[in-house]
N, C-alpha and C positions, 0 to 999 in steps of 0.2 A: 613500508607501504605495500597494500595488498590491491590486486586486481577482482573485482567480482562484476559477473552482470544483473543486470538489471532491467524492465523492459518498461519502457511508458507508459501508464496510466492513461494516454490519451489515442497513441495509435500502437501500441502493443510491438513496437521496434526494440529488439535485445538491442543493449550499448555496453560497452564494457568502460566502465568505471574504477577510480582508485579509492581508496577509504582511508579516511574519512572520507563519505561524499561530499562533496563540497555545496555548497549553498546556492552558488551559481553554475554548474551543472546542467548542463542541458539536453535532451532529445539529440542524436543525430538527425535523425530526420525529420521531425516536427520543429523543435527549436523549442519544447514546452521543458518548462523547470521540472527537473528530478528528483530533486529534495523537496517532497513536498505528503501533504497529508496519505493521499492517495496513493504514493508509493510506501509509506509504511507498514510494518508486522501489524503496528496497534491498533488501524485504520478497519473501524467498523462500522455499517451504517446503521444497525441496529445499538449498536451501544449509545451511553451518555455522548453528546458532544462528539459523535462518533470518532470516538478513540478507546478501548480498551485500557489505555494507560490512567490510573484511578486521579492520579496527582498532573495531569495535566492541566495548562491552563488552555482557554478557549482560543480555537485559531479558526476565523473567519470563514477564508478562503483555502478551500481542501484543496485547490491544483496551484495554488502560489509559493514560491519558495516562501521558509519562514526558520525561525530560529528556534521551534521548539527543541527542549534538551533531552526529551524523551526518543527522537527517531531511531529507528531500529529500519534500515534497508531490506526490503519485503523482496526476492528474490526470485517469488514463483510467479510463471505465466500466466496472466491473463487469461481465464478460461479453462486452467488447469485447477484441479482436485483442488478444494482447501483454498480455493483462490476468491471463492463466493460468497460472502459472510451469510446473503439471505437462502441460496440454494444449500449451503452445508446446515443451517436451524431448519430446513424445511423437509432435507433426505434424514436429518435425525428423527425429525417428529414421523415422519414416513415408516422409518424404522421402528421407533416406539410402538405405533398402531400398525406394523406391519400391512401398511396400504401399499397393494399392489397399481 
């Protein structure tokens, strides 16, 4: 059993968690489900079904726990590098056409 953190998708609170994260998992401080789309690596809103993962099936609700078997625990902060799917397609295309 490993400890890692993780920060809410809803008010950006680090929690330190065990992994597997568990399903019912919650926020310290909000009380909002952990395991959920929005905390995921694969979790894009520009992608299909915003998920990057190609063989997922459709899941509703991005902030509800849910059983998909794709989840990968998304680790970076809220507002950190790489944490933006539409701001990191937007500094690339920036950098493409080197728009100052």
């Amino acid at each position: 059993m490993s400890f890692k953190s993780v920060y809410c998708f809803k008010c950006s609170t680090k929690n330190e968690v065990t992994l597997p994260l568990s399903r019912s998992a919650e926020c310290e401080s909000c009380g909002e489900d952990l395991r959920v789309c929005k905390n995921c690596e694969f979790f894009d809103v520009t992608a299909s079904q915003q998920c990057r993962e190609p063989m997922v099936d459709l899941v509703q609700e991005k902030e509800r726990s849910n059983w998909c078997d794709h989840f990968v625990l998304n680790q970076k902060q809220p507002g950190s590098a790489g944490s933006d799917p539409k701001q990191d397609l937007l500094a690339a295309a920036e950098a493409l056409f080197k728009k100052k």
